[in-house]
KEMIVO-997618 format. One record per residue (C-alpha): x, y, z. Coordinates in Angstrom, 2 decimals, padded with zeros to 5 digits. Layout:
% residues N
{u X | v Y | w Z}
...
This chain:
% residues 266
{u 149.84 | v 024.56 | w -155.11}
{u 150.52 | v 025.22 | w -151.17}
{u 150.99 | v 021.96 | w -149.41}
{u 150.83 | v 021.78 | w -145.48}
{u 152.22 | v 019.25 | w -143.14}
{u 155.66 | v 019.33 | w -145.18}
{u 158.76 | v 017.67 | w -144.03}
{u 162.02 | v 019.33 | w -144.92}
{u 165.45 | v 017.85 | w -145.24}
{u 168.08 | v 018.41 | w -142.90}
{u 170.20 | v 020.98 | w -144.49}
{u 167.65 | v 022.85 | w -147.03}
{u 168.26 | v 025.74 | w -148.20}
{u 165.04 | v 028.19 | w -148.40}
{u 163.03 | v 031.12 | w -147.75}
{u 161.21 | v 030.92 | w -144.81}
{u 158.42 | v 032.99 | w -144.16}
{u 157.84 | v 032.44 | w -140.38}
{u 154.09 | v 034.13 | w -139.14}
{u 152.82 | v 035.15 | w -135.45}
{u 149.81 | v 036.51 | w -135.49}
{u 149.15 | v 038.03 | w -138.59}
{u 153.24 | v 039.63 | w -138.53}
{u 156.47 | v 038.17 | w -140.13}
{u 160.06 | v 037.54 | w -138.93}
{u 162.51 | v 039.40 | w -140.62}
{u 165.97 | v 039.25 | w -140.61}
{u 168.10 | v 042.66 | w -138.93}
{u 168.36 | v 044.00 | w -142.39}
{u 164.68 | v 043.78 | w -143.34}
{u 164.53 | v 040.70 | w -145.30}
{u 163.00 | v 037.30 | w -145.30}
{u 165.39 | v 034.65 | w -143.90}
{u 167.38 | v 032.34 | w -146.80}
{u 169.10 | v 029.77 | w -144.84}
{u 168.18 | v 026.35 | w -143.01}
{u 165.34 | v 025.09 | w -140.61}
{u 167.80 | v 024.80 | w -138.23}
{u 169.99 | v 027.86 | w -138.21}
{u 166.86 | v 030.19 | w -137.68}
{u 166.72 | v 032.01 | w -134.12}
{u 163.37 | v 030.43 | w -132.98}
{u 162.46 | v 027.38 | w -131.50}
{u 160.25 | v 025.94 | w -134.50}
{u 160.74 | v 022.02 | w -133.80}
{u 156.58 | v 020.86 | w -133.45}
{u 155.72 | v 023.89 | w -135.62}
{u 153.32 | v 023.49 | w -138.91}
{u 155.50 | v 024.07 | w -141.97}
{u 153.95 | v 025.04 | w -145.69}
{u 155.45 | v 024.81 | w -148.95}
{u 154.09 | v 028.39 | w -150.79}
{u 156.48 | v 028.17 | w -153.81}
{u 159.55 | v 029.56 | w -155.22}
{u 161.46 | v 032.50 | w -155.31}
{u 164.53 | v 032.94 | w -157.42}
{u 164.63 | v 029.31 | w -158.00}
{u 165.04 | v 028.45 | w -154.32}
{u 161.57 | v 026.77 | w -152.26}
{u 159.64 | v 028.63 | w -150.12}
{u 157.71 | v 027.90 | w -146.84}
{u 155.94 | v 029.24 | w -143.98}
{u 156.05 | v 028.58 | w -140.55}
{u 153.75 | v 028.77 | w -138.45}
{u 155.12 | v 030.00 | w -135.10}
{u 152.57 | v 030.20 | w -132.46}
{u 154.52 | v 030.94 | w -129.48}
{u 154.42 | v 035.01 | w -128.61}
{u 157.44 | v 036.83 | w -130.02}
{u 160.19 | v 037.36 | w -127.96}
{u 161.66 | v 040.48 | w -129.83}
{u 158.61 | v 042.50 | w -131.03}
{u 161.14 | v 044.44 | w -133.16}
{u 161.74 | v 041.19 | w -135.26}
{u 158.46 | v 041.22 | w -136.12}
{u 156.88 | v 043.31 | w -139.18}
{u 153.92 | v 043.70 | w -141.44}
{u 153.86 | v 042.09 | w -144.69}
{u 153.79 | v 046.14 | w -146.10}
{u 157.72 | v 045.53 | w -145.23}
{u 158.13 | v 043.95 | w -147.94}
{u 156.45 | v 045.99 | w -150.57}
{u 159.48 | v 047.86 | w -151.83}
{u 160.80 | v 044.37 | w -151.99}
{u 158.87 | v 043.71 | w -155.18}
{u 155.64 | v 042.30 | w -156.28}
{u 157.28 | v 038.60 | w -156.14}
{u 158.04 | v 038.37 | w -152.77}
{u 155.08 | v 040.51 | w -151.61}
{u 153.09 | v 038.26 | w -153.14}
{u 154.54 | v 035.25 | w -151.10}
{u 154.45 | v 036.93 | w -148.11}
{u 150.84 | v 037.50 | w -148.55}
{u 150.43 | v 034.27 | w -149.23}
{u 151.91 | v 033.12 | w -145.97}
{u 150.11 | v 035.78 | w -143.65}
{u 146.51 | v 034.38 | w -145.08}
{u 147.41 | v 030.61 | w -144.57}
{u 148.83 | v 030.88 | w -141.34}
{u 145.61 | v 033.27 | w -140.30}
{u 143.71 | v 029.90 | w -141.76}
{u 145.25 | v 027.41 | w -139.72}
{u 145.34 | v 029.22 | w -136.74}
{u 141.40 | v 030.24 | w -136.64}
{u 139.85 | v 027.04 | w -138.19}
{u 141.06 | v 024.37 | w -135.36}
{u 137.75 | v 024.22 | w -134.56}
{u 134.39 | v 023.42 | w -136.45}
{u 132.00 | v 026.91 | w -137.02}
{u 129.44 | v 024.31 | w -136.75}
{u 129.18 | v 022.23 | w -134.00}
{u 132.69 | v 022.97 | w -132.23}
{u 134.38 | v 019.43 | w -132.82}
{u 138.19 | v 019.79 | w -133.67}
{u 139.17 | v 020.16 | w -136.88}
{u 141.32 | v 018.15 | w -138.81}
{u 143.89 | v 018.96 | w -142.19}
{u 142.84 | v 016.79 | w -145.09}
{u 145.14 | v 015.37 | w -146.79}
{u 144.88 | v 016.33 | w -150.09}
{u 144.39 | v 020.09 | w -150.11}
{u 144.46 | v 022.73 | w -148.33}
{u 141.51 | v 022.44 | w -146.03}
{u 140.09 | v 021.48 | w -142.49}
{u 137.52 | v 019.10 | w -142.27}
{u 135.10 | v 018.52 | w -139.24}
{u 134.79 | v 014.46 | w -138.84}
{u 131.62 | v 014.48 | w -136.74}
{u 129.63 | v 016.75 | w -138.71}
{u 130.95 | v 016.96 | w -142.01}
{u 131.96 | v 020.57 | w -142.34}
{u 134.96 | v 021.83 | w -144.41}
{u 136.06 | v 025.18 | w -144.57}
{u 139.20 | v 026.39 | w -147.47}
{u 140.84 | v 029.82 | w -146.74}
{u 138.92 | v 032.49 | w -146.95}
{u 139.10 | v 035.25 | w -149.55}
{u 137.18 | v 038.62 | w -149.34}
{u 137.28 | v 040.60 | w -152.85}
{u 137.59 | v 044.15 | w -152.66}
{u 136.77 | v 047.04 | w -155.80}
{u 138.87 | v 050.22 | w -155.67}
{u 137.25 | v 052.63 | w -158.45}
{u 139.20 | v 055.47 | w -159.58}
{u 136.68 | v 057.90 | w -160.99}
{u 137.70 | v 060.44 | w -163.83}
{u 136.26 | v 063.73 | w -164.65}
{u 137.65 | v 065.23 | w -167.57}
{u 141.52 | v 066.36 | w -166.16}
{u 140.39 | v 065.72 | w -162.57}
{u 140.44 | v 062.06 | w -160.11}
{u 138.25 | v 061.69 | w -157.68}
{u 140.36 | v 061.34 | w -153.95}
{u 139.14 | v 060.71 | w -150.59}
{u 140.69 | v 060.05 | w -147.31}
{u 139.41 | v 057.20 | w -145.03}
{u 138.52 | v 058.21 | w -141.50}
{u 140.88 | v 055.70 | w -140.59}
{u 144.07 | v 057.97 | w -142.69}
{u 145.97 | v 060.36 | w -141.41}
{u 145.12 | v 063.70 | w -142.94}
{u 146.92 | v 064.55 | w -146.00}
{u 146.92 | v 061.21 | w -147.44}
{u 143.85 | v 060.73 | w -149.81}
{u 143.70 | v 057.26 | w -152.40}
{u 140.70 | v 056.25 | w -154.73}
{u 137.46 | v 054.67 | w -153.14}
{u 137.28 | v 051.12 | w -152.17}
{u 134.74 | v 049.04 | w -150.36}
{u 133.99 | v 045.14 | w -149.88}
{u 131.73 | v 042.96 | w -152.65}
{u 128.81 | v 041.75 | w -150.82}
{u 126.96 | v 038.82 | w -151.04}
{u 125.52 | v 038.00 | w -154.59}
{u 127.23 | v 040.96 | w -155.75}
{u 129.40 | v 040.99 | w -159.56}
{u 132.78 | v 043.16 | w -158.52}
{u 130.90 | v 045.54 | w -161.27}
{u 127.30 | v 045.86 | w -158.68}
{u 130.50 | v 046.91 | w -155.71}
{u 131.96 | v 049.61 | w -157.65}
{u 128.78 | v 051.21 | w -158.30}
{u 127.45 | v 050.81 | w -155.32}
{u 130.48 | v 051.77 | w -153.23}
{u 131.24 | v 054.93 | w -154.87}
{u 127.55 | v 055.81 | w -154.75}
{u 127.19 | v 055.19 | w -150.83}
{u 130.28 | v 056.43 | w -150.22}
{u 130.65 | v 059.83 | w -152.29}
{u 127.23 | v 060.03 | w -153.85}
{u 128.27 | v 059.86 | w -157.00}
{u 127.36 | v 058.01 | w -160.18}
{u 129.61 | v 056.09 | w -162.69}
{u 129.99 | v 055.18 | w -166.13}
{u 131.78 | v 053.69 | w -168.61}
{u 133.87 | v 050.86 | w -165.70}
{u 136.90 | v 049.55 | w -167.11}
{u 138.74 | v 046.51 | w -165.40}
{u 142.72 | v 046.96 | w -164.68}
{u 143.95 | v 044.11 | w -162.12}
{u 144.08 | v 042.68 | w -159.02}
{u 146.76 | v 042.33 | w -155.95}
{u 146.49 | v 040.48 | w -152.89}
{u 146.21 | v 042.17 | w -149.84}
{u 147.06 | v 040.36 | w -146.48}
{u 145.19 | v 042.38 | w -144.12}
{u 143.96 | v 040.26 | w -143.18}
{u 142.71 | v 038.02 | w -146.27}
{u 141.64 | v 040.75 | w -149.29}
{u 141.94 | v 040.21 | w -153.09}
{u 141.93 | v 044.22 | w -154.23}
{u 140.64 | v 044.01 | w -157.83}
{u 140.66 | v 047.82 | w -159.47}
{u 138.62 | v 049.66 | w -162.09}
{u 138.68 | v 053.22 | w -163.70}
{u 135.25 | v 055.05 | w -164.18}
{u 134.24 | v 058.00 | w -165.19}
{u 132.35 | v 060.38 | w -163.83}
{u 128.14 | v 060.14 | w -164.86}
{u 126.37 | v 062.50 | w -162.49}
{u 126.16 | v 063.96 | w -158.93}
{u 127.88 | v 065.71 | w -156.29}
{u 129.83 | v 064.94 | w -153.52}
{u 128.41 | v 064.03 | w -150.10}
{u 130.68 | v 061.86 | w -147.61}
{u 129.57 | v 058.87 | w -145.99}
{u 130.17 | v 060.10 | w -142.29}
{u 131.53 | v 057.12 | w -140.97}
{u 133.81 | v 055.61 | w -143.97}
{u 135.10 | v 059.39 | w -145.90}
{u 136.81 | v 061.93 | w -144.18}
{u 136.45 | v 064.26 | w -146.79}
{u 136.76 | v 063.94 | w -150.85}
{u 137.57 | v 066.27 | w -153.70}
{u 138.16 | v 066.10 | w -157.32}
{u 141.76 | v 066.66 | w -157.67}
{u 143.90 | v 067.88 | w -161.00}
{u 145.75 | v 064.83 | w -162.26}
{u 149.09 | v 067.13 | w -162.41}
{u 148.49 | v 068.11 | w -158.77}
{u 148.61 | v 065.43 | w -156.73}
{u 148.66 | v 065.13 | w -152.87}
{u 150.20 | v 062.24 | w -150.97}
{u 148.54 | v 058.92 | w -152.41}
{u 149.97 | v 055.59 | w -152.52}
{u 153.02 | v 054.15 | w -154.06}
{u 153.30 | v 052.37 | w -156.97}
{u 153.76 | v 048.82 | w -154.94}
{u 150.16 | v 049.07 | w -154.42}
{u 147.62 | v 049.23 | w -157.19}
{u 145.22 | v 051.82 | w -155.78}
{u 148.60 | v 053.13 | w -156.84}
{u 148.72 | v 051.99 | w -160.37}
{u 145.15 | v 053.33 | w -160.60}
{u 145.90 | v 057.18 | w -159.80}
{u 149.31 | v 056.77 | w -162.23}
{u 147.08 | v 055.04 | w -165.27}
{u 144.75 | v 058.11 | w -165.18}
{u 147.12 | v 060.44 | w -164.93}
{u 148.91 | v 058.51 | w -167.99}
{u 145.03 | v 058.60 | w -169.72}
{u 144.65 | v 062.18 | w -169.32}
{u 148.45 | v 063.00 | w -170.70}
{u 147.85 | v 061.07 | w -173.99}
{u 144.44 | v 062.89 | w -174.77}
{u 145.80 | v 066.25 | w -173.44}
């Protein structure tokens, strides 16, 4: 359970994930600070401090630093820490989405009243009107499609050419994560899909995603690009890969479980 508004002891040991718009402080060497409150290089007396969790048995908390960095190079993505493992990733996503919360809910969507914490959760709360607003999660499908020994691969028009990665697209409103796959790939690529089979799910803190991935086969079609979402897309031999993304990410885990599928019935 995060809890906000925390008061910690002189002299506590921790990791402390400290956020500026959207970015992390990391230390020279490219990790998240372990030390105390007050032996960090930042002036963080009035700022709002978290508790996320734990990592290796030692608490956890963000800070939420809203002066503008001094040092830009001090400051990093949370993709940093990817090849940091899936632990700390995870905590560092954590961090990025409730510091975007805090920072962009200080006033009511409503009627424009200030907003105030409650509390008992994590949550603002509007005292004139009666509005309350959590943090806000947007689900996202990634569909790897299969086609006998082949994976379906496209590169965004926002990638840099070379790299391709499976299709992915945002669940709309009133829409099962099952409805977005289908209808992504079909808008996207202009193909149809069969046979979905769920494989997980991984936060993704830019700015507030929950990726949740599938594997599909191929039902029918043929490949026209959505101008302004595909670059281009091909179906690609499994043993011939171009650059796609690492295993830290689970588009990732996707393209390697299909290539693992296709091995076994080979």
């Amino acid at each position: 359970m995060i809890e906000h508004s925390v008061k910690v002891s002189s002299g506590q040991l921790a990791y402390w994930f400290i956020v500026s718009q959207g970015r992390l402080f990391l230390t020279a060497d490219g990790t998240v600070p372990f030390t105390e409150l007050a032996a960090l290089p930042l002036q963080l007396a009035d700022a709002m401090i978290c508790k996320l969790g734990e990592y290796q048995q030692q608490p956890c908390y963000l800070v939420v630093y809203d002066d503008r960095p001094a040092n830009e190079a001090d400051w990093h993505s949370a993709r940093a820490l990817l090849e940091q493992g899936e632990a700390l990733f995870q905590l560092a996503a954590r961090a990025t989405q409730v510091a975007l919360f805090l920072q962009t809910h200080r006033f009511c969507g409503q009627c424009g009243s200030a907003m105030r914490l409650v509390n008992w959760e994590l949550a603002t709360l509007c005292h004139k009107c009666g509005h309350r607003c959590y943090p806000r999660i947007a689900p996202c499908v990634l569909v790897a499609v299969v086609k006998a020994d082949k994976i379906l691969l496209a590169r965004s028009t926002r990638h840099k050419a070379g790299f391709f990665s499976v299709l992915a697209g945002f669940v709309e409103s009133a829409e099962t994560l099952e409805q977005a796959a289908v209808r992504e790939v079909k808008e996207e690529v202009g193909i149809d899909i069969t046979n979905l089979r769920y494989v997980g799910s991984q936060p993704w803190p830019f700015p507030h995603s929950l990726m949740t991935g599938f594997v599909a086969d191929y039902a029918g079609g043929e490949i026209q690009c959505q101008p302004e979402e595909i670059a281009e897309a091909y179906w690609c031999p499994l043993h011939d890969l171009p650059e796609t993304p690492g295993l830290q990410t689970l588009s990732g885990r996707l393209i390697a479980l299909a290539q693992a599928t296709q091995q076994q019935n080979a």
